[in-house]
N, C-alpha and C positions, 0 to 999 in steps of 0.2 A: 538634692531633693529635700524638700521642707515639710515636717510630720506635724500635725497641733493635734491633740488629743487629751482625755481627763480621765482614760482607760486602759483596759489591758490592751486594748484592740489598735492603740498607738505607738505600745511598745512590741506589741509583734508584727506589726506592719512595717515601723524601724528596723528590727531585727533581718525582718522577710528582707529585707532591699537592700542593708548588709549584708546580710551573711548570703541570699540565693543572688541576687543581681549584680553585689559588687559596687553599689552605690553609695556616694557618699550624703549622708544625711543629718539632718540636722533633724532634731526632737525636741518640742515645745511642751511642756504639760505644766500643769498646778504645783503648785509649793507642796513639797515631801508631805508638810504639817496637815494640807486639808485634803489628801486622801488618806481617809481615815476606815481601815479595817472592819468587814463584819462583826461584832461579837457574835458567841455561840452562846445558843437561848436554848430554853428547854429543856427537853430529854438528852440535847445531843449533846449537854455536857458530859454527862457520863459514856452515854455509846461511843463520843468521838475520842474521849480519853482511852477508852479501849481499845477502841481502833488503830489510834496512832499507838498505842503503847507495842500492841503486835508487830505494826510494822516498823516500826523503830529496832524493837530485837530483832525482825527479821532483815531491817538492811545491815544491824550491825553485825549480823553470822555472816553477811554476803563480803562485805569490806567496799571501798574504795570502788572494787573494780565491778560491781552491780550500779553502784551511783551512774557510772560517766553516761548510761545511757538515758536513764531519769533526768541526770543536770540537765544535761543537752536538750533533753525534751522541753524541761522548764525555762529555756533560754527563749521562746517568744513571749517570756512574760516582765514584770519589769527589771529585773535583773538585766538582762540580753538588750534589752534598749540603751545601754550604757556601753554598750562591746563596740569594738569596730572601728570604722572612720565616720567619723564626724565628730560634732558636738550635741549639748541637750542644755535647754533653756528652759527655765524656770518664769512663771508668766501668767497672773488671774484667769487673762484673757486675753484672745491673741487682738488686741487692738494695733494702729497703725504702725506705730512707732515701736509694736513688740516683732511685728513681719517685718518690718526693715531691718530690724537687728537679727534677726532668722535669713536673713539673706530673699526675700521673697523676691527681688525685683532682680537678681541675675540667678535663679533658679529657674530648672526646667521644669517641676512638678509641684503639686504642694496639694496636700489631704489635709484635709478638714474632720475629720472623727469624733468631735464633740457627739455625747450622750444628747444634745439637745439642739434640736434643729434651728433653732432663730441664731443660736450662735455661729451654727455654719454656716449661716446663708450672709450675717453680716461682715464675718472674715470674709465670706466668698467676695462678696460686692469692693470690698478694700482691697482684697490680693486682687483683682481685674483691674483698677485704677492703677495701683503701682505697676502692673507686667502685664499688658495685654496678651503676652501670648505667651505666659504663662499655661499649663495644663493643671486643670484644677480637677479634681474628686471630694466628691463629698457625702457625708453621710446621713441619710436624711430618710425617716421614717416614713414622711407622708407621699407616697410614690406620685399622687397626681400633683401636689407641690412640688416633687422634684422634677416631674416633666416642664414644668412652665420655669422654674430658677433652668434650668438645664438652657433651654432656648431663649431665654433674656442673656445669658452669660454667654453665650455660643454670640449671639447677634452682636453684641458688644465687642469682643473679641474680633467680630468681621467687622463691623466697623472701624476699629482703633487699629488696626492693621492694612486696614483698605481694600481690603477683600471682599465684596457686597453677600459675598456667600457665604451659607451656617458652617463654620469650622468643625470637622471632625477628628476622630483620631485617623481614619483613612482618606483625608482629604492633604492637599500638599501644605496648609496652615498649620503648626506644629501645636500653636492653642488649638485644648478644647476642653471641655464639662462634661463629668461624665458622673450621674448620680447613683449610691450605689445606697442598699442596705441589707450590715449586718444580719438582720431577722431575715430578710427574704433571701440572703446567701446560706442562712445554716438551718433553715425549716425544712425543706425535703429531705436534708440528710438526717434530722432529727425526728422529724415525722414514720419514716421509712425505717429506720432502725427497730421501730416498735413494731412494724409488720411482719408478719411470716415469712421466714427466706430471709430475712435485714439484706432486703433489698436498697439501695440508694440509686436517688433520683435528682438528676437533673434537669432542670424545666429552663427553655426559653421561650420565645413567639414562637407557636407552633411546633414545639420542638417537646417530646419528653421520652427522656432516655431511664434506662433503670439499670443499674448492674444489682447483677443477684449473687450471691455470695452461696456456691456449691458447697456440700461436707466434702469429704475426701471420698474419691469412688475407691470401689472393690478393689481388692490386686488383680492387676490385668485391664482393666479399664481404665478410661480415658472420662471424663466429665466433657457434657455437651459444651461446648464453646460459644457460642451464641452466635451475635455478628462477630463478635471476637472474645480475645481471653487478656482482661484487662491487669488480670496479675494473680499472682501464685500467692496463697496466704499462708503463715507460718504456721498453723493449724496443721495437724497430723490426725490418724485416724484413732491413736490414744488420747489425743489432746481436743477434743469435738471444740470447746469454746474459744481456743486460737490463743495463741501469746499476743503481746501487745511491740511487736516491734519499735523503736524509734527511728527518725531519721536517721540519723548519723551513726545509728548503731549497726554491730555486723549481723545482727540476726534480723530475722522479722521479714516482713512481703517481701516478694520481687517484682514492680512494678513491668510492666509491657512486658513480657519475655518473649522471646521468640517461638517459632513452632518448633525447634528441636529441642527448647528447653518447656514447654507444656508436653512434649507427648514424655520425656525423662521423668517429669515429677507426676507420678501415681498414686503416690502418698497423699498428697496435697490437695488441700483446698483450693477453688479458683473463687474468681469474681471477671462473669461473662457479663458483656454487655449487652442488653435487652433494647429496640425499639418496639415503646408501647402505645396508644394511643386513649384515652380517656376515655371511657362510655360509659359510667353510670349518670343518677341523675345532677342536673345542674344545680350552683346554687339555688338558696330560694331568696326571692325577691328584697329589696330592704321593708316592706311594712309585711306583714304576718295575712301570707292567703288565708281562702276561707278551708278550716280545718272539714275534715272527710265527714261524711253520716254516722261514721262508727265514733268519732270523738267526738261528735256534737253532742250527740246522749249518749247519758250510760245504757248497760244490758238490759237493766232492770226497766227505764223507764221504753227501751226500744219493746222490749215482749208486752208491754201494756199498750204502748200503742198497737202493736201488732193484734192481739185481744181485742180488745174496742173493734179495730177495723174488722175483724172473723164477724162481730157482734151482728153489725149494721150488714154484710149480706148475707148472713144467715136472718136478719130478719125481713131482710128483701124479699128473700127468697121464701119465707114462710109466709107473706104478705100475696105475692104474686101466685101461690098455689092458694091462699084461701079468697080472693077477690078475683081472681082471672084476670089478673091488668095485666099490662105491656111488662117487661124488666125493667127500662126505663123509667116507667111513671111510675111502678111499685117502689123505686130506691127513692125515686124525687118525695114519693109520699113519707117514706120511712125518717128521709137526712127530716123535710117537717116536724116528723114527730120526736124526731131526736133532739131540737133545737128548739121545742118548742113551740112552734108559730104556725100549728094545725090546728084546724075548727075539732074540737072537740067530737069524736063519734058517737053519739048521743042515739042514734038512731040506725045504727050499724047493727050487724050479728053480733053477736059474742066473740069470735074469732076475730075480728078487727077489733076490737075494744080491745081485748088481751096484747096484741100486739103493738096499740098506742102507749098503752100502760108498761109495757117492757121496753120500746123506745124512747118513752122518755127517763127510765130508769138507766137503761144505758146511756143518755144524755147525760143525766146527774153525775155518773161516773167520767164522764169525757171532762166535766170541767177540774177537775184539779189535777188530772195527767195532762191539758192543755197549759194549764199553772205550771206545770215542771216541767213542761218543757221549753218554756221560753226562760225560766229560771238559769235552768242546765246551760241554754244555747248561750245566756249574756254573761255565767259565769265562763265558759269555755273561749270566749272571744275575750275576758278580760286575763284570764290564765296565757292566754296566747301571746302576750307582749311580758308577761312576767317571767322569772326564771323557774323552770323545769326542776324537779325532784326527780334521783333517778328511780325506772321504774322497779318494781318489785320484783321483776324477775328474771333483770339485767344479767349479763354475764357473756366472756369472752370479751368484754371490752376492752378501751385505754384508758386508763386514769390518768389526769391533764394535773401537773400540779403548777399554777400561777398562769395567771392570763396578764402577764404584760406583754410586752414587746415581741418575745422572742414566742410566749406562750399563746399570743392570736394569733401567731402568722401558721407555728401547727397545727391549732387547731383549726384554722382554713384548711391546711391542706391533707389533714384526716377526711375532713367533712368531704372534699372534694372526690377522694377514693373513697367512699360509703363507709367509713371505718367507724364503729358505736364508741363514742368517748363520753366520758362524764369529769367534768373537770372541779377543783378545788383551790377556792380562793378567798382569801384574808377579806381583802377589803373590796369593797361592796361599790368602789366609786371606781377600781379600777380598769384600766383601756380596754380591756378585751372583755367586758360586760357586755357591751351593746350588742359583739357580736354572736357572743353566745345565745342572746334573744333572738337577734335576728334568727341564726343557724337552729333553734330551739335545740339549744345540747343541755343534759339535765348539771346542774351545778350547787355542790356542797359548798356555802360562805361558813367560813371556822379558818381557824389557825390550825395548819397541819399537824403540828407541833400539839395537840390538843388531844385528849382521847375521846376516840369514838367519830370524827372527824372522818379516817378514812373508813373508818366501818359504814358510815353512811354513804361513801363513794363505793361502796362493795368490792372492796378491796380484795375480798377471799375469794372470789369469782371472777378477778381480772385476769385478762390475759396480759397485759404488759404495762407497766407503772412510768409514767414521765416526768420528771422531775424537774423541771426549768424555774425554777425561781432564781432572784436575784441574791440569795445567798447561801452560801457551801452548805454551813451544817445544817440547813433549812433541807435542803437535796439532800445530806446523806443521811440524816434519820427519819426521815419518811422513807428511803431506800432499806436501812435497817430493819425498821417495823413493818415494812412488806416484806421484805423477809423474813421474818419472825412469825409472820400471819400463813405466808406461804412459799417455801423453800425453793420452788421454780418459777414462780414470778418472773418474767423475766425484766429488767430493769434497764432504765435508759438516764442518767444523770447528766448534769451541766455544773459544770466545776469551773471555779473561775482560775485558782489556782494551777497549774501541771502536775508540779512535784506532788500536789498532794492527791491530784488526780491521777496518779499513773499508781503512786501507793492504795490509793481505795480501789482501784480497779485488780490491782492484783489479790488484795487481800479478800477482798469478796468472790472474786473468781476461786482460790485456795478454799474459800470456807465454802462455796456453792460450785462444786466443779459442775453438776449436773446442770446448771441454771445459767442463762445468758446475762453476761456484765456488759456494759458498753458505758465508759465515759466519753461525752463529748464538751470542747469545749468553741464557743460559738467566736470567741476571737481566732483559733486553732483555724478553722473551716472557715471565717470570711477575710485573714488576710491576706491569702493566694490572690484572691479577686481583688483585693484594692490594689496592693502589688504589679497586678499586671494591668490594672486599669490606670497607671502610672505610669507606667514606662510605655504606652501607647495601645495596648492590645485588648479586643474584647474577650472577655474571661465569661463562656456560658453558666458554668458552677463550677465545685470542686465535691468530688466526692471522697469520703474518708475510707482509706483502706486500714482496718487497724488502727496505727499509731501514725500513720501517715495521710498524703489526701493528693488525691490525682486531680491536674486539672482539665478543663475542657474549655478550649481555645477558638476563637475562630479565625483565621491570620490570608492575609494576601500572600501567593505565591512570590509577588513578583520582589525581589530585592531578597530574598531566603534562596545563599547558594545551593544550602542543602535541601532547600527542595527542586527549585527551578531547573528545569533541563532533565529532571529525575524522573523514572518509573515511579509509582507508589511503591513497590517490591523494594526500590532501594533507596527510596527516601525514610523508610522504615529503620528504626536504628533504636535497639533492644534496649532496655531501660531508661529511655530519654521520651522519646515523643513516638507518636504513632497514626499516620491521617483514617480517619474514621469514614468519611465523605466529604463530597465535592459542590457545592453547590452551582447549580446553574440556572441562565435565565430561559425561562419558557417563550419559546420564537425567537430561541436567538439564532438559532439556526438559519430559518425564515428571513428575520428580520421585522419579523411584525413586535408592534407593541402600539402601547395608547400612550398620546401625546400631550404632554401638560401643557401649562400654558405658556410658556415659553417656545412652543415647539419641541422641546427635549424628548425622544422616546422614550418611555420608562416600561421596563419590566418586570411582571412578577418571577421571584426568583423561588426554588425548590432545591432540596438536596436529594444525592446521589446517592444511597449506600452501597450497592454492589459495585464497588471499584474493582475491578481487575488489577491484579501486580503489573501487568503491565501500558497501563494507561500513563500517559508523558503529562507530566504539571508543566502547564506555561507558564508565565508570567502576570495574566490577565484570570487565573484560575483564584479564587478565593474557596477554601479547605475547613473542613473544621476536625480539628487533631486532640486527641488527648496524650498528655505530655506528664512529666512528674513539674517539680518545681526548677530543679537544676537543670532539666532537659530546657524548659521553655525559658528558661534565661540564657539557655547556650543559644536556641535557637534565635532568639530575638536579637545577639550581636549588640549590645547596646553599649557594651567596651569591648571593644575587638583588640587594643593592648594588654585583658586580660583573657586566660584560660582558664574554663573552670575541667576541675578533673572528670573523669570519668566517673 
């Protein structure tokens, strides 16, 4: 398998396919010299020297035998991309002559990871010439771009092969394309962590699951399981904020456990899995509807029109008792005199005269609250496409810090669960501008790093701080300074680094035990899914347990000894994989369905959750299972002359 990338997200996706698959890979990235290191700006010289200076004396009281769990963790970063079998190539750009020396044309897979999409699309186009049936992934930001390269590259492949049909991963044509991104693999987990319960969500078509992450119950109780109990957290009921397990270390979660080992652990945290469905409101449109009555005017000028209007039929109505007219005609005479363009009563009683002369005085008063409010209405309609301040008396919110990539795709999917964000951001031109208009979320531009910055995001009133920017100490001193503002803040940070992520996570959990820490990092949580979109498999998400990330599969029964010919009861197998549901086609029973144009019947398909243990998986059955990483590389058999342990 062949890796090109200019990121972290290439060398842990190289690592993933060594170290969980067993695969031999070959690594293509930039010359050493032009990946060149954030510097740390700001305030977070000093915080970060502090920071690291604590944790520096606290790994060196720990020794040697604290590290091996932290190295190990930092091993999908680039260190870990040099481990293993294979080789790593050095390379501007993977141009033609760089994939032929990468072995591209007698490879089975090849990822494209480039930060920038024209790059993957033109490797893509060059690796399909060299190896039509080649499997290629790639990573590309703009998802309706990546639907249309997906089916040019699929078409091409059936062509050059001879196959008139779009190649899938579960079609018998071994090519296929399968586009994936980053941001939309680590936004619900990152989104979610900031909610109550740091629930985690995985979304597909029609599909959205949530594991909620229980405290430890009472002694003597049992925590509700949901549709099931996706693992035991190393959280204790002294310890509420949880340790931060590693893979390969002996402590930390215990992914899938069986039911004799959930009802043994009492103590313990779980993380149940939740089927939910969406109901608040929908996005809003891409141009800006028309804002409510209550935001078109302010209060002030709504109680003056209110006024005015009391005016005119109290003078109706004082009208219609001194002339005996109809209602009707006494309000037509009155709007007259209000507007002016009544014959003068010259020859009336006195009670009509007085009442002409008070309507047209409340006329006089009508035209300049007529003035402000077409004033109000054109400035409210031109506020409407601009960005939002937040309001004055915000609070329980999320604070969004950086709208690039990783930062729009959250803030979509806050907005989508009705969650109040206010986000913050440097430059004024960047991607997820537009959509913060469209979504009107209110948005502080400053550099975070700046004072008084997040005090304008109401930082002291938030309920939980996100920190996605594209650089370390940029994330951990805005994390700092919210904690400085507010001790239980709960915080969510994106670290590019491990080692140095797993040291800030503990060191703030030791100085905030009361407060929620959570590092994430977004290569961590989207290489499962390139990984397994690699070796042939759809990868619905991963969600993060801890220091770990479970993932969720969707796989053919048929060809999987260990499922085929199995109950679900004993296809089941405790820390490896676990089938969730079944899915099935509606009238298949029957046999009805609607016929394309080929003749082919096609059916819409649904999933099953209540499986019984002892329902028999065929062959023809397609499952969708949540698995750890080394369970679904056993399952997938992709070296069957290799064993991976237990």
């Amino acid at each position: 398998m062949v890796v090109c990338g200019d990121d972290g997200l290439a060398h842990r996706l190289a690592a993933e396919l060594r170290g969980v698959y067993r695969e031999q890979v070959t690594l293509v990235v930039p010359p050493s010299g032009r990946r060149v290191r954030q510097p740390v700006v700001g305030r977070a010289r000093a915080a970060s020297a502090a920071l690291l200076d604590m944790v520096n004396a606290a790994v060196n009281r720990t020794g040697n035998g604290d590290q091996g769990g932290a190295g190990r963790e930092g091993a999908g970063r680039e260190g870990a991309g040099r481990e293993g079998a294979g080789r790593e190539l050095e390379a501007t750009e993977p141009t033609e002559d760089v994939l032929t020396d990468a072995g591209v044309e007698r490879a089975g897979a090849l990822a494209l990871v480039y930060d920038d999409d024209e790059t993957n699309i033109r490797a893509a186009l060059t690796a399909r010439r060299l190896n039509p049936r080649l499997r290629l992934v790639l990573r590309l930001y703009n998802r309706r771009l990546g639907q249309h390269i997906e089916d040019l590259l699929d078409q091409s492949a059936a062509l050059a092969t001879g196959d008139g049909r779009s190649s899938r991963p579960d079609s018998t044509v071994e090519s296929s394309t399968t586009v994936l991104s980053d941001a939309d693999t680590a936004a619900p987990a990152l989104a979610a962590t900031a909610l109550v319960g740091t629930s985690k969500i995985v979304e597909t078509d029609g599909l959205l699951l949530r594991a909620v992450e229980r405290n430890p119950p009472l002694p003597g109780q049992v925590a509700d399981p949901g549709l099931c109990t996706l693992a035991l957290l190393s959280a204790t009921s002294n310890d509420p904020a949880g340790a931060d397990g590693s893979e390969d270390s002996g402590e930390g979660p215990q992914l899938l456990p069986d039911a004799a080992a959930v009802q043994a652990a009492t103590g313990r945290g779980t993380v149940a899995l939740e089927q939910v469905s969406y109901s608040g409101p929908s996005l809003p449109a891409g141009r800006a509807s028309v804002p409510p009555f209550g935001e078109l005017f302010s209060r002030r000028l709504r109680w003056s029109l209110a006024g005015l209007a009391a005016c005119v039929v109290a003078l109706a109505v004082a009208l219609m008792v001194v002339t005996g007219d109809h209602p009707l005609h006494a309000t037509y005479v009155t709007l007259l005199d209000l507007f002016s363009i009544n014959e003068p009563a010259h020859n009336a009683d006195l009670g009509r005269q007085i009442l002409q002369l008070l309507s047209g005085f409340v006329g006089l008063l009508l035209l300049p609250v007529l003035l402000a409010a077409v004033l109000e209405a054109l400035g409210t309609f031109r506020t409407a496409t601009a960005l939002r301040k937040p309001p004055r008396g915000i609070g329980g919110h999320v604070v969004l810090l950086g709208l690039g990539k990783i930062g729009t795709r959250v803030l979509t999917r806050l907005r989508e669960m009705d969650i109040p964000v206010v986000c913050v951001e440097a430059d004024p031109e960047a991607r997820g501008m537009a959509t913060a208009r469209r979504l009107r979320v209110p948005v502080v531009l400053g550099d975070v790093t700046q004072e008084g910055v997040l005090e304008a995001a109401k930082i002291h009133r938030a309920h939980s701080l996100l920190a996605l920017t594209s650089v370390d100490t940029t994330n951990l001193e805005a994390v700092l300074y919210g904690r400085s503002v507010r001790s239980g803040l709960r915080v969510v940070l994106r670290l590019y680094d491990d080692d140095f992520a797993t040291a800030v996570y503990r060191t703030l959990r030791a100085a905030h035990p009361g407060a929620l820490t959570r590092s994430r990092s977004v290569t961590h949580l989207a290489a499962p899914s390139f990984a397994g979109a690699m070796v042939g498999r759809q990868i619905l998400g991963a969600i993060p347990v801890e220091r770990r990330v479970l993932l969720f599969a969707a796989v053919e029964v048929a060809g999987h000894p260990q499922l085929e010919g199995r109950t679900v009861g004993e296809a089941f197998r405790a820390g490896a994989w676990r089938v969730l549901a079944l899915e099935v086609a509606d009238g298949s029973a029957s046999g009805e369905g609607e016929a394309d144009e080929d003749g082919e019947v096609t059916r819409e398909s649904r999933l099953v959750w209540d499986l019984p243990d002892t329902y028999v998986l065929r062959g023809e059955d397609r499952v969708v299972l949540a698995a750890t990483r080394r369970g679904l590389a056993e399952l997938l058999g992709r070296r069957t002359r290799e064993r991976f342990p237990g």
